[in-house]
Phi, psi and omega in degrees: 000330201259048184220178181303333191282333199256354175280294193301328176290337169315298184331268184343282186307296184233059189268005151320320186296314198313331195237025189295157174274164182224165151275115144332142155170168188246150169257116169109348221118336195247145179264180204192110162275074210296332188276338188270003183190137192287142129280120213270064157269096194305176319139060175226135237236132202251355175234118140040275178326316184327110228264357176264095189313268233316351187261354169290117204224128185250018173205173163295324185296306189292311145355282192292344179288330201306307204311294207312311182314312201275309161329326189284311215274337188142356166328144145266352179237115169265140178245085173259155216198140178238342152250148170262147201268336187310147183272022179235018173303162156249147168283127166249143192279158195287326151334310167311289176286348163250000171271348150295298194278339206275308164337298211303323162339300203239037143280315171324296192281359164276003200255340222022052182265116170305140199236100199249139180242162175243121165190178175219019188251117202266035165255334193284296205304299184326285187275011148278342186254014159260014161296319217115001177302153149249005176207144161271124160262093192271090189265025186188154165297288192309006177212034182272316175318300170317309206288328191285321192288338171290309184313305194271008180276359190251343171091359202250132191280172174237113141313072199286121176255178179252135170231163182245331174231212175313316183207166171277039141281352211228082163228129216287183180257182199238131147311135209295153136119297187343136144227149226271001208280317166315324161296301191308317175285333178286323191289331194270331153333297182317283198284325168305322193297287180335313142311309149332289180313330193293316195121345191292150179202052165181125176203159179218137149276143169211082246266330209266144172278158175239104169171108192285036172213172175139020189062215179259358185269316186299311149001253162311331175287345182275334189293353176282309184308301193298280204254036155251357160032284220262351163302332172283004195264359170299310172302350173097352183248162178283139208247106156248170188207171213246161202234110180203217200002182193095353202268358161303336196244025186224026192312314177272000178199070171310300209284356173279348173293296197290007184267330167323310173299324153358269168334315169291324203275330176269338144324316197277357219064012194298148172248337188239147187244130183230106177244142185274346199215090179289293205274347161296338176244005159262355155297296155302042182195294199313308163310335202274307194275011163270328194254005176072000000 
């Protein structure tokens, strides 16, 4: 699968998807032309757990200096968090995470930084988009009708992440070989109408499980995942994709996994890349996209 013969067999099979149209639309105000040019969302992480040191930030001050810095680098999006999604993590209450997240907001967005919160709780979402978030990273279910009716009364785009349970904490193994993308377009069919229905008129998909460890079949499932992508573009909406796994095979040179994944994704069609390490993966898009 992961060589030219089996690239070309993708092609081949669902190259309809490959050239489907997607929607344009702006976040915060700033407009985006997603197939001409990748969208950057960096990373910065308000909890501890967080298994990407270099992305940790232990006060707000230090959080809103990160943001800006990764921003400078090429961010067009800070992705902040106040839980870490791994399932052996600790749950922080929603009192917790908005007494985290809210500063941080809104020194950014005082900075005219664009500003994405990850959550799935729809008290954090309320009072992050009345901070100034402009994107929901909706890493859970069990409230997503509330959280679409606030996104859209607030104008703020959604992240749809694939969940398998409740959040993306609670995640299953995979089978070798399998590949999940059929399923993933009837799960995203489904939550997409709703949204829509909702008032949402800005969505990103977002198809990879999150978790960078998992041996070699998770492996192959994210590596499968990133570069059939471009099969979700039947839904019409723009692809993000989160740059992850790999970290069995990167022991000594972790920052260096995701500028590799990079590489799938865009191969794959992704238009938003949400990376701990902006300027190593906008070197790589940069490339990729000089050589066509």
């Amino acid at each position: 699968m992961f060589d030219l013969p089996g690239l070309a067999e993708i092609y081949k099979k669902y190259g309809d998807d490959f050239a489907a149209p997607i929607a344009n639309f702006d976040i915060g105000g700033r407009s985006f032309d997603f197939d001409a040019a990748p969208v950057l969302m960096g990373v910065v992480n308000l909890s501890a757990d967080s298994w990407y040191r270099s992305s940790v930030a232990g006060s707000a001050a230090e959080a809103i200096e990160l943001g800006k810095r990764i921003a400078g680098e090429g961010a067009h999006v800070i992705d902040i968090g106040a839980e870490a999604t791994m399932a052996e993590t600790a749950v922080r209450e929603a009192e917790q995470q908005v007494a985290a997240l809210v500063p941080v907001i809104a020194g950014l967005r005082q900075a005219g930084v664009l500003v994405s919160v990850e959550t799935y709780l729809p008290d954090v979402a309320r009072e992050c988009l009345a901070a100034g978030a402009n994107v929901l990273n909706l890493t859970g279910r069990a409230h997503e009708r509330e959280i679409f009716e606030l996104a859209a009364a607030y104008q703020a785009a959604v992240v749809m992440c694939f969940v398998q349970g409740e959040t993306v904490r609670e995640v299953r193994d995979f089978s070798g070989g399998v590949d999940f993308m059929d399923e993933m377009v009837e799960h995203f069919e489904e939550r997409v109408a709703a949204a829509t229905a909702a008032g949402v008129s800005r969505i990103f998909v977002d198809p990879v499980v999150s978790s960078p460890r998992g041996g070699v079949e998770r492996l192959r499932h994210q590596a499968l995942t990133l570069l059939t992508s471009f099969r979700l573009r039947r839904l019409g909406w723009p692809v993000c994709n989160a740059l992850l796994a790999g970290a069995d095979y990167f022991a000594h040179d972790i920052r260096d996994i995701q500028a590799f994944f990079a590489v799938l994704a865009s191969l794959g069609r992704t238009n938003m890349y949400r990376t701990h390490e902006v300027a190593k993966v906008r070197g790589v898009l940069g490339a990729m996209q000089a050589i066509g």
